[in-house]
N, C-alpha and C positions, 0 to 999 in steps of 0.2 A: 504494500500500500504506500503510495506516495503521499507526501505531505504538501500542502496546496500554505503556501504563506500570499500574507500581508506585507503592503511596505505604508507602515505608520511614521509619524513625526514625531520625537519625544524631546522635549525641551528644542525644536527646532530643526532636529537631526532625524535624518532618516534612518530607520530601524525596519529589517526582514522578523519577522514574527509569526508564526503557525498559526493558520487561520482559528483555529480549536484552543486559541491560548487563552484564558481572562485576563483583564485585568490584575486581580490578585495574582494568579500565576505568573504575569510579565512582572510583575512588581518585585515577588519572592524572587524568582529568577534572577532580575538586577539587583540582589541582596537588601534591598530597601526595607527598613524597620517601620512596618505599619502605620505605628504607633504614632512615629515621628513625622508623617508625611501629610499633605493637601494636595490633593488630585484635582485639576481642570482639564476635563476630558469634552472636546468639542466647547470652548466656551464655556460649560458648565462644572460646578464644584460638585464634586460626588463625594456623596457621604459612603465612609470606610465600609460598612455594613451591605456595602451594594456593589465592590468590588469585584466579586463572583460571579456575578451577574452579567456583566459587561463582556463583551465580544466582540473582535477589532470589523470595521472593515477598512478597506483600502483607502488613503487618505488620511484616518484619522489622525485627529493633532491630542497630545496632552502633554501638559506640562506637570513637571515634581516638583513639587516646591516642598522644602527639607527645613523643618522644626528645629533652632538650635537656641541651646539654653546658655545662659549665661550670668555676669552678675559683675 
């Protein structure tokens, strides 16, 4: 079985991605800590709980924008 990808934009950059990947999946894959992150997928802020859910198709834009603590 052949695997059919995506070519998505992530923070600007083109990225190949297995059409069958989520969201959360591309996310764990790039090591990214859940926890720490805000997802705008298409313009839109998706809440964490809905990451599984999500399914590329070609074109899609998201940006990561990464939670960092300090003092």
């Amino acid at each position: 079985m052949s695997i059919v990808y995506n070519t998505i934009f992530i923070n600007g950059q083109a990225f190949n991605c297995a059409k069958s990947m989520s969201l959360k999946e591309l996310l764990l894959y790039l090591e990214f800590d859940l926890s720490l992150i805000i997802i705008e997928y298409n313009n839109n802020i998706v809440n964490s709980c809905e990451f599984q859910n999500i399914f590329f198709n070609p074109q899609d834009q998201i940006e990561i924008i990464t939670i960092v603590g300090g003092g």
